[in-house]
N, C-alpha and C positions, 0 to 999 in steps of 0.2 A: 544509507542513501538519502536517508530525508534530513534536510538541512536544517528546516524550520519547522519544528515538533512544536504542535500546540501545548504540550506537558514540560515543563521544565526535566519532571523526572522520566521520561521515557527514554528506554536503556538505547544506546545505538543499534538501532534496528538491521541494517547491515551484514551485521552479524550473525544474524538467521537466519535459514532458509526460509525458502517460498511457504514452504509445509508449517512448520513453527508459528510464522507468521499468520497462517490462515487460520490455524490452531486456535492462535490466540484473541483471534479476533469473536471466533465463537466460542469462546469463553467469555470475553469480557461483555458481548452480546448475551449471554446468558445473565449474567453479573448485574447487568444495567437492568435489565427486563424484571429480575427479582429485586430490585434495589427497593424500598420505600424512602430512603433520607434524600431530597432532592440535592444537597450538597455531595452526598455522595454517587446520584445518579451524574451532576455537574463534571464531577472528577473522571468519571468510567469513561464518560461523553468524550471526553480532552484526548485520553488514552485511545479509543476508539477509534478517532480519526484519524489518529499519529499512525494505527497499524494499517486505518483502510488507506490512506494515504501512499501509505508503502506499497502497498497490494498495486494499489493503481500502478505507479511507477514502475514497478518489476512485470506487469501484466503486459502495458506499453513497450516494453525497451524486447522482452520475449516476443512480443505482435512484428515488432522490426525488424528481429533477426532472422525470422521465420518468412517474412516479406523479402529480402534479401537475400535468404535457401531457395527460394523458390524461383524466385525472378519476377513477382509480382509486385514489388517495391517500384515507385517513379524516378527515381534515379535516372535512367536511361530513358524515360518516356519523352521527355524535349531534347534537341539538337540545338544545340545553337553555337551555327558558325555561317 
């Protein structure tokens, strides 16, 4: 789903589920927080955002299907004719 990965090497995320993905983000939040080399805290950072990134956009597009199930989407809330 993310089109524009801040990491050149960040795998296509797509690929993973929701789970994996959350997985790994606290990992790599662990990763960063133990880190000392600020070159390599720089690197975790880049990865980091490329998964909370994802996170967001799968959390979004779930919030609108669910908005949609329900009938509480705006879709229908203006008429206009």
């Amino acid at each position: 789903m993310t089109v524009n990965n801040i990491h050149p090497m960040t795998q296509d995320l797509s690929e993973l589920s929701t789970t994996e993905v959350e997985a790994k983000v606290n990992e790599l939040r662990k990763k960063y927080l133990s880190a000392r080399n600020p070159q390599i805290k720089n690197q975790i950072f880049y990865f980091l955002t490329d998964y909370q990134e994802e996170l967001k956009m799968r959390y979004a597009k779930e919030k609108i299907e669910m908005d949609k199930q329900t009938g509480n989407d705006l879709d229908n809330l203006i008429n206009i004719e």
